[in-house]
C-alpha positions in Angstrom: 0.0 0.0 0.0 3.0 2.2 1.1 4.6 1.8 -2.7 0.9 1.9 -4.2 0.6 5.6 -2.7 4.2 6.3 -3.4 3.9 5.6 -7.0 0.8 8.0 -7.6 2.2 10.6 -5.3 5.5 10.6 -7.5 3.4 9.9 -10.8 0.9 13.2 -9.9 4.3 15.6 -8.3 6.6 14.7 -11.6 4.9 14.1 -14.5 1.1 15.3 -13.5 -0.7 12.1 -14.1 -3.5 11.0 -11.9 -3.5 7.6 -13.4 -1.4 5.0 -14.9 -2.0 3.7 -18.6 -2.4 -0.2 -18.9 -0.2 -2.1 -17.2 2.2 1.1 -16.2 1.7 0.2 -12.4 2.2 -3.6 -12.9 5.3 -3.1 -14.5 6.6 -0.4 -12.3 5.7 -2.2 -9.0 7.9 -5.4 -10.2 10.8 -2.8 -11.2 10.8 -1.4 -7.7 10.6 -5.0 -6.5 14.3 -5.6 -8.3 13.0 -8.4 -10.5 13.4 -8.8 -14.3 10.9 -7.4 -16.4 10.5 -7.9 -20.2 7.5 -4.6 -21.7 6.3 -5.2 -25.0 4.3 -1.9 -25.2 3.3 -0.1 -29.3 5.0 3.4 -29.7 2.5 5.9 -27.6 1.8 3.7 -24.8 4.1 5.2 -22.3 7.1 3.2 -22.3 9.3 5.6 -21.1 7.7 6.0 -17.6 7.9 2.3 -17.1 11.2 3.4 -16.2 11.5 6.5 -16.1 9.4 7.0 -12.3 11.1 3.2 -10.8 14.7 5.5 -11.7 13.0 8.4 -10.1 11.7 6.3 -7.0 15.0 4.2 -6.5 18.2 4.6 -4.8 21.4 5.2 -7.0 21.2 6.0 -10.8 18.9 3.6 -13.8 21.0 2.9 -16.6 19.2 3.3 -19.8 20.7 1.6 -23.2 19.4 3.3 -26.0 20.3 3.5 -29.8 20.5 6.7 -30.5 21.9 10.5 -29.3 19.1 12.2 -30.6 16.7 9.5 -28.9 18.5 10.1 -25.9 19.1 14.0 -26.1 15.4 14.5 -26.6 14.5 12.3 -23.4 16.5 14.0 -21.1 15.3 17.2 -22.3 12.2 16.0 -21.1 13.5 14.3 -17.9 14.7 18.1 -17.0 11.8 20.3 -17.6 9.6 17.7 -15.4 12.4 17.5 -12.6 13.1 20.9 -12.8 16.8 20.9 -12.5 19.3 19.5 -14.7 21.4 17.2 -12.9 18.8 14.7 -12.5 19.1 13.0 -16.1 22.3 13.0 -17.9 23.4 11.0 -21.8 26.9 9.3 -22.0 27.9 9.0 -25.6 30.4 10.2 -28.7 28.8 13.7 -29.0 30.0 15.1 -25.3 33.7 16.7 -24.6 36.0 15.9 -22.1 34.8 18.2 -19.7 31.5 17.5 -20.0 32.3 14.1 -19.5 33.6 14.9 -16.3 30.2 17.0 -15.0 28.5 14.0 -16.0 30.2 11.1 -13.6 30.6 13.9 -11.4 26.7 14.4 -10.7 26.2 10.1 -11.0 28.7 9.8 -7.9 27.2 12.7 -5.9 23.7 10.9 -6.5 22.4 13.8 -8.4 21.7 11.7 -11.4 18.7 9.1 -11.3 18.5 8.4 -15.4 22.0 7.9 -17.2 21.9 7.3 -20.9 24.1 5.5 -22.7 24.1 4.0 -26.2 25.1 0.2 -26.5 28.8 1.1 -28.0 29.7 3.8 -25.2 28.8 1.2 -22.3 31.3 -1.3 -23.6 34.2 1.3 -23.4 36.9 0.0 -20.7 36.5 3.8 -18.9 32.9 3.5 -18.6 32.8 0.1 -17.2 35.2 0.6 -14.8 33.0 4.2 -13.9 29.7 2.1 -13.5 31.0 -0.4 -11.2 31.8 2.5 -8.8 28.6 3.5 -8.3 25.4 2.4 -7.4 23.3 0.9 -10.6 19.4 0.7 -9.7 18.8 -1.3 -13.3 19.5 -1.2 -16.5 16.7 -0.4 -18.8 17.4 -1.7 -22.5 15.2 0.1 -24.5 14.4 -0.8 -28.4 15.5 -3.9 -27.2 14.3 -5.5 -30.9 17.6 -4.4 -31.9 19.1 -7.5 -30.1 17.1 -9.7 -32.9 18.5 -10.5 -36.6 14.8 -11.1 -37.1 14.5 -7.6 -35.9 13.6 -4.6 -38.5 16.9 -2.7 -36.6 19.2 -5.5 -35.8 22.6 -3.7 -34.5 25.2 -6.2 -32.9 26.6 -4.2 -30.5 23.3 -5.4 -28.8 24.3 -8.8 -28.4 27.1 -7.6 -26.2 24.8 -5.7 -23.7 24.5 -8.9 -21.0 28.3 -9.5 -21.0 28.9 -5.9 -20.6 26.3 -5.8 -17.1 27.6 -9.3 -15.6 30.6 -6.9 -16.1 29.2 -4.4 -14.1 27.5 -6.0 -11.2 25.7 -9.0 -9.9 22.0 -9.6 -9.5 21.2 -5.7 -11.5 17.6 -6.4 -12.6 17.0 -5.2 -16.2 14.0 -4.1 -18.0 13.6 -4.6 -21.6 11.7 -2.7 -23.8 10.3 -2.8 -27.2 7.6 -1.2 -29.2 7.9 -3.6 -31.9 8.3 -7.7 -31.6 6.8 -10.7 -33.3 6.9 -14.3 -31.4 10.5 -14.6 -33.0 12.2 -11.9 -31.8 11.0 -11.7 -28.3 12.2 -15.4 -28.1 15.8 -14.0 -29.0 15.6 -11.3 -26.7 15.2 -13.2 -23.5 17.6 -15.7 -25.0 20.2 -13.4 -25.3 19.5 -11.1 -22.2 19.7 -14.3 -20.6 16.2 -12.9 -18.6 13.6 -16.3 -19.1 11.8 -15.6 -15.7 11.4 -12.0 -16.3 8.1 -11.3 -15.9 6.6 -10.5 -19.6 3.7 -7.3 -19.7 2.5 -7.0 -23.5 0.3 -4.9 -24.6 -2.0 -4.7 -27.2 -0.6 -3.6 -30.4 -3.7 -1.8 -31.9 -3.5 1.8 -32.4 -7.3 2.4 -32.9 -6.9 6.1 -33.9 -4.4 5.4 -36.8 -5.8 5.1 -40.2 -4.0 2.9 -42.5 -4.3 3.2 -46.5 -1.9 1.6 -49.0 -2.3 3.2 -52.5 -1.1 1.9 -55.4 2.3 3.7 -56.8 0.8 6.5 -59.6 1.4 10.0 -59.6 3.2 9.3 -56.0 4.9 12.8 -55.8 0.9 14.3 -56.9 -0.7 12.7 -54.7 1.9 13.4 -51.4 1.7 17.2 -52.3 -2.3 16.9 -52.6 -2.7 15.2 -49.5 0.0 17.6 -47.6 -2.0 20.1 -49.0 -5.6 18.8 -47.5 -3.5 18.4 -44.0 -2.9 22.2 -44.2 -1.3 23.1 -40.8 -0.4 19.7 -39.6 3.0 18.0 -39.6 3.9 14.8 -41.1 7.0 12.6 -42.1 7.2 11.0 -45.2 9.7 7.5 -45.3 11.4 7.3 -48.7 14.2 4.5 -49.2 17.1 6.5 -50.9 18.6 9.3 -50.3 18.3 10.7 -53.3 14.6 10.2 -53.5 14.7 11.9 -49.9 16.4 15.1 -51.1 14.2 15.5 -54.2 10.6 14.8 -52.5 11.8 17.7 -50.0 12.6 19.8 -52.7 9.4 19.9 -55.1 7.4 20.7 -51.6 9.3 23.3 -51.0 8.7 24.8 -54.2 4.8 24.0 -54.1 5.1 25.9 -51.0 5.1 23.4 -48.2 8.2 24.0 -45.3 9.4 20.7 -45.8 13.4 19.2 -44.9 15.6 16.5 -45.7 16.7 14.1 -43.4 19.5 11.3 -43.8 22.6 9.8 -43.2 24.4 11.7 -45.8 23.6 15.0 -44.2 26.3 16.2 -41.3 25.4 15.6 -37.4 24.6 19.3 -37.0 22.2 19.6 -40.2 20.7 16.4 -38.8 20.3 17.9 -35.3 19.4 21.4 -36.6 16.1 19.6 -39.0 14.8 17.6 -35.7 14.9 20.2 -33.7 13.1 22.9 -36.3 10.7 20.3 -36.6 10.6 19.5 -33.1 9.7 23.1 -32.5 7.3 23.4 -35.4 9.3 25.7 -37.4 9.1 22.8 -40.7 6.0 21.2 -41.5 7.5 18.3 -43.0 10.7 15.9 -42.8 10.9 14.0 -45.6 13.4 11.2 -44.4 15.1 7.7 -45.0 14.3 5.0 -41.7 17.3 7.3 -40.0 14.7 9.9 -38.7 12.4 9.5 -35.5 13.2 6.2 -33.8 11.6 6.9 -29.9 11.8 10.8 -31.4 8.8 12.1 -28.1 6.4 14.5 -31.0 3.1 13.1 -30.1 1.2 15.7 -33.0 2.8 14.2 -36.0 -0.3 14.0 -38.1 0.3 11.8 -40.4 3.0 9.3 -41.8 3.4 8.8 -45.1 5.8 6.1 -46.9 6.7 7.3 -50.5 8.4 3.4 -51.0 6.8 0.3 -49.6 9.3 -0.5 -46.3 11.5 -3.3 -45.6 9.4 -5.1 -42.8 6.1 -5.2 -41.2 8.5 -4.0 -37.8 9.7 -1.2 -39.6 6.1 -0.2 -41.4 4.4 -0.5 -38.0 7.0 1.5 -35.8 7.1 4.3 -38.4 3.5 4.6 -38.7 3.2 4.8 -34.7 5.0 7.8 -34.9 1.8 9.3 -35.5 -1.0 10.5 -33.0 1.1 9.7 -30.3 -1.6 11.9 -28.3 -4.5 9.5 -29.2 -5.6 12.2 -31.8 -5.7 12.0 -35.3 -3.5 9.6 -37.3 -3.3 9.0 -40.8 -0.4 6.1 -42.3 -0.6 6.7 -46.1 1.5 4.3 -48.1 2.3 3.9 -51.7 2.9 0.2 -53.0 4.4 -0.9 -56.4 5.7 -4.5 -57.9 9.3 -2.3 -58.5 9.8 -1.4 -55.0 9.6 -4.5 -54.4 12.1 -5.5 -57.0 14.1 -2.5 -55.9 14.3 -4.3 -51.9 14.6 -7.7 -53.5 18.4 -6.4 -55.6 19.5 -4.7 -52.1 19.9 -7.8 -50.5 21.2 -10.0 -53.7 24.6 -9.3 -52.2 24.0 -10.3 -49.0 25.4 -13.8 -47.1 22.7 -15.9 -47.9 21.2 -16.9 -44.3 20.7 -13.0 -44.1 19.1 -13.2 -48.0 16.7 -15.9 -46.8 15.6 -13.8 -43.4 15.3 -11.0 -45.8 13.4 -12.3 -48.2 10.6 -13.9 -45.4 10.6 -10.4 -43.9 9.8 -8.4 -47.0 7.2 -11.3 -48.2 5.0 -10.2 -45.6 4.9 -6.5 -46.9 3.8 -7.5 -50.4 1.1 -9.9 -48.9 -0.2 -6.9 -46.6 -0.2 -4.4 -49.3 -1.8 -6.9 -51.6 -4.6 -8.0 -49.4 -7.9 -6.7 -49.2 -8.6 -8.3 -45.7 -9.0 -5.3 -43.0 -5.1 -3.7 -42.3 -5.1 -3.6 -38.7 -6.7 -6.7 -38.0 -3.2 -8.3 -40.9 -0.5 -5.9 -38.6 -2.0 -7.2 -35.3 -1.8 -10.6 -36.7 2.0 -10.1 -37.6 2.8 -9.7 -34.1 0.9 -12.9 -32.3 -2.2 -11.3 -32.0 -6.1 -12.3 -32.7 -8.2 -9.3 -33.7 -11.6 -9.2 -35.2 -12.0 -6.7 -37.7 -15.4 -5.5 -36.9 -13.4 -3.5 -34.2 -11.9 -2.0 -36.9 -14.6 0.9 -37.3 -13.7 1.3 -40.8 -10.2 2.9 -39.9 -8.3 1.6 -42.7 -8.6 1.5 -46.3 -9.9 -2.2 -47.0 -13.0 -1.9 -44.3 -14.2 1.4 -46.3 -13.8 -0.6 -49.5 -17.0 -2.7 -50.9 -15.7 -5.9 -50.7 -16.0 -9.2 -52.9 -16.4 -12.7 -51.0 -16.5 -15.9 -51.7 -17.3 -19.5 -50.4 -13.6 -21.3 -49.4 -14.9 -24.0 -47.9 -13.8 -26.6 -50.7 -10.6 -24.4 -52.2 -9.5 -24.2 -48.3 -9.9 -28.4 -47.8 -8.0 -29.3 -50.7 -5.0 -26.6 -49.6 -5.1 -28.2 -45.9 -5.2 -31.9 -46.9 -2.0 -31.0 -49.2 -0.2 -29.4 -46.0 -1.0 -32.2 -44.5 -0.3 -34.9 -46.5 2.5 -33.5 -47.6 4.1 -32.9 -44.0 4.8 -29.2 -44.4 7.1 -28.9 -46.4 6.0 -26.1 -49.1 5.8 -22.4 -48.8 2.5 -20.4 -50.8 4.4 -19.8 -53.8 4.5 -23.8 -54.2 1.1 -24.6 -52.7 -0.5 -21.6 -55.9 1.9 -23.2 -58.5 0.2 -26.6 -57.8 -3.1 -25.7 -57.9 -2.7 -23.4 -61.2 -1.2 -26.2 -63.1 2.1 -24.2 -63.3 5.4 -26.5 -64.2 8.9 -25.8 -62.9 11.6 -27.7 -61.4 10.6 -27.6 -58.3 7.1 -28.8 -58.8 8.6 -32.0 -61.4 11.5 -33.1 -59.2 8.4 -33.8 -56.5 6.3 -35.0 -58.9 3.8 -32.9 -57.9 2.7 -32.0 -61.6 1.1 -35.6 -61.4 -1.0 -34.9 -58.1 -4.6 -35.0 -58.2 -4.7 -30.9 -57.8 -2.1 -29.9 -60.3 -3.9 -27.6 -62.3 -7.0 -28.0 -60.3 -7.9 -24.0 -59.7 -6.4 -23.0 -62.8 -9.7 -21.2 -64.0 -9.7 -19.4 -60.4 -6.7 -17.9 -61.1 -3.2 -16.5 -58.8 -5.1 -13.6 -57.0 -7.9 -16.2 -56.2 -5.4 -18.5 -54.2 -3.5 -16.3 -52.9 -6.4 -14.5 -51.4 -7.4 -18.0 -49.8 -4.1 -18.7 -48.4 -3.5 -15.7 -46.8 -6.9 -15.9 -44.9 -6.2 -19.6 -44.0 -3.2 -18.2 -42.0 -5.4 -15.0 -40.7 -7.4 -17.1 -38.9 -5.1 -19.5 -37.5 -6.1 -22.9 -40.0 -1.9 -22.6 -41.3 1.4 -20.8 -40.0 4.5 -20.0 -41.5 7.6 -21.5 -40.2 9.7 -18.4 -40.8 13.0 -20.1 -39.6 12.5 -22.4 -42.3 11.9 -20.4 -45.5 8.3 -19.7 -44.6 6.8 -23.1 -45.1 3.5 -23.8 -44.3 2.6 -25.7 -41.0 -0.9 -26.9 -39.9 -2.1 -25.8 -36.7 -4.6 -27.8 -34.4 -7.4 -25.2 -35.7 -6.4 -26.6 -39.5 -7.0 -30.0 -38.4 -10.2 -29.7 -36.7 -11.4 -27.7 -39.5 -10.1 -30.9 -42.0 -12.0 -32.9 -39.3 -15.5 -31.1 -39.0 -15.4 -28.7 -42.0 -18.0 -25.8 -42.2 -19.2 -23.1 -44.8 -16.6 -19.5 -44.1 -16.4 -17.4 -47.0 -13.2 -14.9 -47.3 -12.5 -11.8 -49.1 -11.2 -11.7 -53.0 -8.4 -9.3 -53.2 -8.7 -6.8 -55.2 -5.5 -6.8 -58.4 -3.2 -4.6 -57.8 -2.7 -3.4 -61.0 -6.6 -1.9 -61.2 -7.1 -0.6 -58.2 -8.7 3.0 -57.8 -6.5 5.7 -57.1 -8.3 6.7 -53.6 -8.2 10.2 -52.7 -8.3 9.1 -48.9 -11.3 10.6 -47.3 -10.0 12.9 -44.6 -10.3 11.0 -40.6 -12.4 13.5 -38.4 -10.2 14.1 -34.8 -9.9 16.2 -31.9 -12.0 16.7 -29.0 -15.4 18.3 -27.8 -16.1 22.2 -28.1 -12.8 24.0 -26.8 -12.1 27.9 -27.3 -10.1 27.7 -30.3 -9.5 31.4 -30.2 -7.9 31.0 -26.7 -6.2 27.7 -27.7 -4.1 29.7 -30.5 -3.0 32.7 -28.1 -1.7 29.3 -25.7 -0.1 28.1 -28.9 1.4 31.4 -29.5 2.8 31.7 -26.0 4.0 28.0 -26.2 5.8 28.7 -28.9 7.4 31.8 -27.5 8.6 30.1 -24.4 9.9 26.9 -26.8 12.1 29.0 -28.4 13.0 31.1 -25.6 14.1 28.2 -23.3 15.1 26.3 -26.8 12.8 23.2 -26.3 10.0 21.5 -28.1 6.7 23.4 -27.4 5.5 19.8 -26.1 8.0 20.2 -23.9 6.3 23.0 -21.9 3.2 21.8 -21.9 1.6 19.1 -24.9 -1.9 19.6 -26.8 -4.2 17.4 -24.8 -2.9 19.6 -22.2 -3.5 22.9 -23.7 -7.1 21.6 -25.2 -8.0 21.2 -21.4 -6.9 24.4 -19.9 -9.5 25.9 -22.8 -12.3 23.7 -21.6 -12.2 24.9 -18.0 -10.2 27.9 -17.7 -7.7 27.4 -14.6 -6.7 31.1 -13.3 -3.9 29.9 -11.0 -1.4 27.7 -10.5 -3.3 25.5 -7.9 -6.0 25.2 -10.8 -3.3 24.7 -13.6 -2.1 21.3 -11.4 -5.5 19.8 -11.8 -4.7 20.0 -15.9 -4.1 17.0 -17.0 -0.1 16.4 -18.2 0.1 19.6 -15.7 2.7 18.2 -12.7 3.9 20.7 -10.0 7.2 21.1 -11.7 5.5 22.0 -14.8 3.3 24.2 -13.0 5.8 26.2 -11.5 8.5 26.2 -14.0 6.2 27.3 -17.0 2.7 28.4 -15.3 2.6 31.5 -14.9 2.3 33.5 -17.9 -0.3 30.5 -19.2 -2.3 31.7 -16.6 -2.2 35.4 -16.8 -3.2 34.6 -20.2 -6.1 32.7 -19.4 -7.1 35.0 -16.9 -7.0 38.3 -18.6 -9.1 36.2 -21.7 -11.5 35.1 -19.2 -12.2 39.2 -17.9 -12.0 40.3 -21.4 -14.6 38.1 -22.6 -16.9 38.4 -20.2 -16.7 34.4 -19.7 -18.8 32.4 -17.1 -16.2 29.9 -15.7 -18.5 27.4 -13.7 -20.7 26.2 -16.9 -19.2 24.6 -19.8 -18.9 27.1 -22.7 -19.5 26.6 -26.5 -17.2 29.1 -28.0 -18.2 29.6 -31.8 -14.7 29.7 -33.6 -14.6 31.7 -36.8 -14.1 29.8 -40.2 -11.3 28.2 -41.3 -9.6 29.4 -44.7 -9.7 26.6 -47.1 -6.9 24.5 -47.5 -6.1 26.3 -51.1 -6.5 29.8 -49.4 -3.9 29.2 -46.9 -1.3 27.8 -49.4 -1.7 31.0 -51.5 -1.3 33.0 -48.6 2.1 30.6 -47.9 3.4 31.3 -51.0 2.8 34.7 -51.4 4.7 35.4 -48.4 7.7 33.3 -50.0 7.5 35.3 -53.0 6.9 32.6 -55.5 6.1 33.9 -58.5 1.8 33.6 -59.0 2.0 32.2 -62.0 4.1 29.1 -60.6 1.6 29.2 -57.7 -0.9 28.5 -60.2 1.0 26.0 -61.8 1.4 24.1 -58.7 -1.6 24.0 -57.7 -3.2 22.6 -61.0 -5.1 25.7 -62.1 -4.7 28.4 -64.5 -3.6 31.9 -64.1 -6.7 33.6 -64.6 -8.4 31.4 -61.6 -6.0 32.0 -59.5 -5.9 35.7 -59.3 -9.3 35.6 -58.6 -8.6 33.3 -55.3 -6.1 35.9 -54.5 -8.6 38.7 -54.9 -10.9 36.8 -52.9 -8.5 36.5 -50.1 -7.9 40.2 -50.3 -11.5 41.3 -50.3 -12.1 39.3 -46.9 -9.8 41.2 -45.6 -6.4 39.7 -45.5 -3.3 42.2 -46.5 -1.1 40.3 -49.3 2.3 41.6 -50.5 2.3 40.9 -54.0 4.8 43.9 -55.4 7.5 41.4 -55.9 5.4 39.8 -58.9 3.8 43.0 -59.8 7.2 44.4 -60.3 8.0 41.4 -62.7 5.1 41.8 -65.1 4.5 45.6 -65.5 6.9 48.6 -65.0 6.6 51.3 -62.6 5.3 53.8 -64.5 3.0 51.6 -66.0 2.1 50.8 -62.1 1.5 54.3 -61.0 -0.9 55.5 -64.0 -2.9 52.3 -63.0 -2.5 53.3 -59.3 -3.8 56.8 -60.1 -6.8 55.5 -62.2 -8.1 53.8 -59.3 -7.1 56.3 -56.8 -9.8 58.7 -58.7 -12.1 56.1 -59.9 -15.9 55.8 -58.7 -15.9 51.9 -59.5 -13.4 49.3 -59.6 -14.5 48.3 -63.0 -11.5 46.4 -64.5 -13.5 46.8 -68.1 -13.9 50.9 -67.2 -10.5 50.9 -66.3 -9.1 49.2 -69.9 -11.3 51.5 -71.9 -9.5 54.7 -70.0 -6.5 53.3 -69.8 -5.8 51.6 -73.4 -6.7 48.1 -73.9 -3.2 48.1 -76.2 -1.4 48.9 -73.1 -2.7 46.8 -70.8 -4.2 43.2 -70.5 -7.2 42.5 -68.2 -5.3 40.5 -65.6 -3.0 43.6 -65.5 -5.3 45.7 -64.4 -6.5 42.7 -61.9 -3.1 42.6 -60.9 -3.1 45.7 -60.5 -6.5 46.2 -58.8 -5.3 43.5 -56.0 -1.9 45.6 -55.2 -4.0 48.4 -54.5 -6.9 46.9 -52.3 -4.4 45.0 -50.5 -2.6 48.1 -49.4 -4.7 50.8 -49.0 -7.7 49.1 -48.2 -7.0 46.6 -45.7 
């Protein structure tokens, strides 16, 4: 009871919680009870303060293994504004100097330090060894502990060294290891290799419910990205892409259709790298467009939307990417674009590669192609990846192939015959085999086990390949086959494939739809957010978030992050005492960042006349459309209109008139850079002075003074905008 209370004291003083998510407390609790734990937890379920408060709570410092400095930089960032000073987290890795070094042990031995991050290859330096076993070690938390795994999307052998590296340390240090992403397989390998078998396991479920998943087949990519970004006015996104090349030029045609967008890869130098996360970090750039290099643990919980230009290595890889959106529970939208030559791209990459690493390859990327290609519900194919059941009516239509009509069929004889082979056969043929078999199609394979003589050769020939491989994937959905993924991916039966051979019954699965005609779907846009808030207040918070960001160079989500925000303009708190009942609002935060949030919200509150007690409705003004606000974008990066208008799909003419339309609502637009393109200053001021004494703002009354000779009609519009725009608004 004494911990119980200790934890939600400590959870409510440092990081302004009043309750634990999941199995947070669970997993905590056996931390603080110095046993092995093992937290299989999807990106945005609060991993971090599964060890972050047992450090916190403990005596001596955690140690936290973790992959990579920016990873680590922008958790301790967040470990100080919480805490309040900034001894109390530290990194240990290649990008500190010598004397920094020295601060750093010299707050672990005084006890200042409770979280000490290292990455894998600084904790096996002889210096640092020798350091750690002079001081008191809590744990060791190994976070991304997937990493450990060849089957893993990240596999990094300095991994494998971590348990040597501890024994080295200490005896009996508990560790914790963590992972957002990890099939049957590569858990396996992780407790083999941390040598942890009786750690207690906590996995959650790996359903992100408000992520939307769509996979679009590969036409007009670059089109489509800028369309969508476009749509998503105002919110920020990453887009994967798989070279670097492809990275650098995808950045570059947003920026010229007006979208802040940077590039982010290995080729670029540590300080460009470090300069692009942290504009994006503090909202400066919309988008990062970025090889697999960018974001791993990166804390942004708004990222909108994640969008992979190329089809990605692994299901791992595709699934922690996509979490990287609505980290907050809000909206999340994971766009990707699928083609046959991506695939062909991935399958050359790894031609040069030792072949036991070709094989695991291979098996890894297999899975991609059959979840782009299927049209059975996306989450309910991801969850299935990583060991778990999911009925797809839970889906509520959040991905792309629950929206889509969908055309069935009874498998009930097709799905016997494909299960009595398995089993007769004693599982030793992968799908490819199983689909050449029943087509009737010949190689050497199929001849040198006379399989081109068995009863089904040729059998399903008139159904065709999409047919049977829509029927085989389903039989593995729901359990009737596996794959044996150490052994090429052959097909096993499973006791649920036998007692279906046993007592067979009607089921009817889902036809996938080819590939090759599928409708380019615009993606209908995912409604998010909360209830009624004051959206006028929530942007002056915004503002004043900002301002503080950049003043005390952090994230704005480090001060305080949107649910947060959201809240205080839903009930108004006009003191600190108030601002701690906030939710994400601790003390530390309260104090350290507090005050001017609430002399904001309490001069609003006087100035508006607002009844605090009853739940407001605040009417919020209209938005600008999506179009609108990329004009406005452009206009104030002084692109040329007429490449605005080719951008943007629409001719000249129409676009002036948006522009005027922006104008006459009231919105000041400097346009004199283009006007000083297309007509000459004189030219300028006799227009000027026509409509300075003009009755009416009649472009045709201003041609027939003026000299239709002289001047064309979207001159004088030109013109006619310049001048509203400056003295009229």
């Amino acid at each position: 009871m004494d911990i119980e209370k200790s934890l939600f004291d400590n959870l409510q003083e440092f990081f302004g919680f009043d309750t634990f998510k999941g199995d947070q407390e669970a997993i905590i609790t056996n931390i603080l009870n110095k046993k092995d734990t093992f937290v299989i937890m999807p990106t945005g379920g609060g991993k971090s303060i599964c060890y972050q408060l047992p450090a916190l709570m403990s005596e001596g410092t955690a140690i936290v293994i973790s992959p990579l400095i920016a990873l680590m930089k922008n958790q301790v960032d967040q470990l100080r504004a919480f805490g309040g000073n900034d001894s109390i987290a530290h990194f240990l890795n290649s990008s500190l100097n010598k004397s920094e070094i020295t601060k750093v042990k010299q707050d672990v031995t005084d006890g200042k330090t409770k979280l000490l991050y290292v990455a894998p290859e600084s904790l096996a330096k002889e210096e640092n060894t020798q350091f750690l076993k002079q001081i008191k070690v809590s744990f060791v938390a190994v976070d991304e502990a997937h990493c450990i795994s060849e089957w893993g999307h990240d596999f990094r052998p300095e991994y494998r060294k971590i348990r040597q590296v501890i024994n080295g340390i200490g005896a009996n240090i508990p560790i914790i290891a963590l992972t957002a992403t990890a099939t049957p397989k590569v858990q396996s390998d992780i407790r083999k290799n941390l040598q942890m078998n009786d750690a207690t396991l906590f996995k959650s479920s790996f359903n992100r419910s408000n992520l939307y998943y769509e996979v679009r087949v590969k036409k007009n990519v670059v089109k489509e990205i800028v369309k969508f970004i476009r749509a998503n006015s105002g919110k920020t996104g990453i887009i994967y892409c798989l070279s670097r090349k492809k990275v650098e030029e995808i950045a570059e045609v947003l920026n010229i259709n007006g979208i802040k967008a940077l590039p982010y890869h290995a080729g670029l130098d540590a300080k460009t790298r470090a300069d692009t996360q942290d504009k994006f970090l503090m909202e400066d750039v919309q988008v990062i467009v970025a090889t697999i290099a960018f974001g791993m643990g990166i804390d942004k919980p708004d990222v909108r939307y994640v969008i992979h230009h190329d089809i990605p290595k692994s299901m791992e890889g595709y699934y922690q990417e996509t979490g990287r959106a609505g980290r907050d529970g809000g909206e999340g939208y994971c766009l990707a674009f699928y083609s046959e030559k991506d695939v062909e791209k991935l399958t050359k990459f790894m031609k040069d590669k030792p072949v036991s690493e070709r094989e695991i390859g291979t098996q890894i990327l297999k899975e991609v192609i059959d979840y782009s290609e299927s049209s059975v519900c996306r989450r309910k194919q991801i969850l299935h990846y990583f060991g778990e059941q999911f009925d797809e009516t839970g889906c509520n239509s959040m991905c792309d192939n629950c929206r889509t009509q969908k055309t069935q069929f009874d498998a009930e004889a097709s799905l016997l015959e494909v299960l009595g082979f398995v089993k007769e056969q004693g599982d030793k043929f992968d799908d490819h085999h199983i689909i050449n078999v029943m087509i009737g199609q010949n190689n050497q394979p199929i001849s040198s086990y006379k399989h081109d003589t068995h009863p089904l050769f040729g059998k399903g020939r008139e159904l065709g390949v999409n047919y049977w491989k829509s029927l085989i994937r389903q039989a593995e959905l729901n359990n009737f086959i596996k794959k044996d993924i150490d052994h090429y991916g052959l097909l096993i039966l499973t006791e649920s494939g036998r007692k279906y051979l046993a007592n067979p019954y009607a089921i009817k699965f889902i036809l996938n739809r080819p590939m090759e005609k599928a409708e380019d779907d615009s993606g209908e846009e995912i409604a998010g957010g909360a209830g009624a808030l004051d959206t006028e207040l929530l942007k002056m918070l915004k503002d004043l978030r900002k301002k503080i960001a950049k003043q005390k160079s952090l994230p704005p989500f480090v001060i305080f992050q949107d649910p947060s925000l959201d809240e205080m303009c839903t009930h108004y708190p006009v003191s600190i005492d108030e601002l701690k009942q906030i939710q994400g609002v601790g003390g530390g935060k309260a104090s350290k960042f507090g005050a001017p949030f609430v002399e904001t919200i309490k001069k609003y509150v006087e100035d508006n006349d607002i009844d605090r007690p009853q739940d407001m409705v605040v009417k919020s003004t209209a938005n600008k459309s999506a179009l609108k606000v990329s004009i406005i974008q452009n206009i104030d990066r002084k692109i040329g209109l007429d490449d605005i208008a080719s951008s943007k799909g629409i001719s000249y003419e129409n676009l002036l008139k948006e522009v005027e339309s922006i104008v006459n609502s009231g919105t000041k637009l400097n346009i004199g850079y283009f006007v000083d393109e297309m007509i000459d200053r004189d030219r300028q001021d006799e227009v000027y002075d026509y409509f300075r004494t003009a009755e009416i703002d009649s472009i045709k009354q201003a041609l027939d003074e003026l000299g239709e000779e002289d001047y064309t009609f979207e001159d004088i519009q030109l013109m006619r905008i310049k001048f509203m725009s400056e003295l009229g608004n």
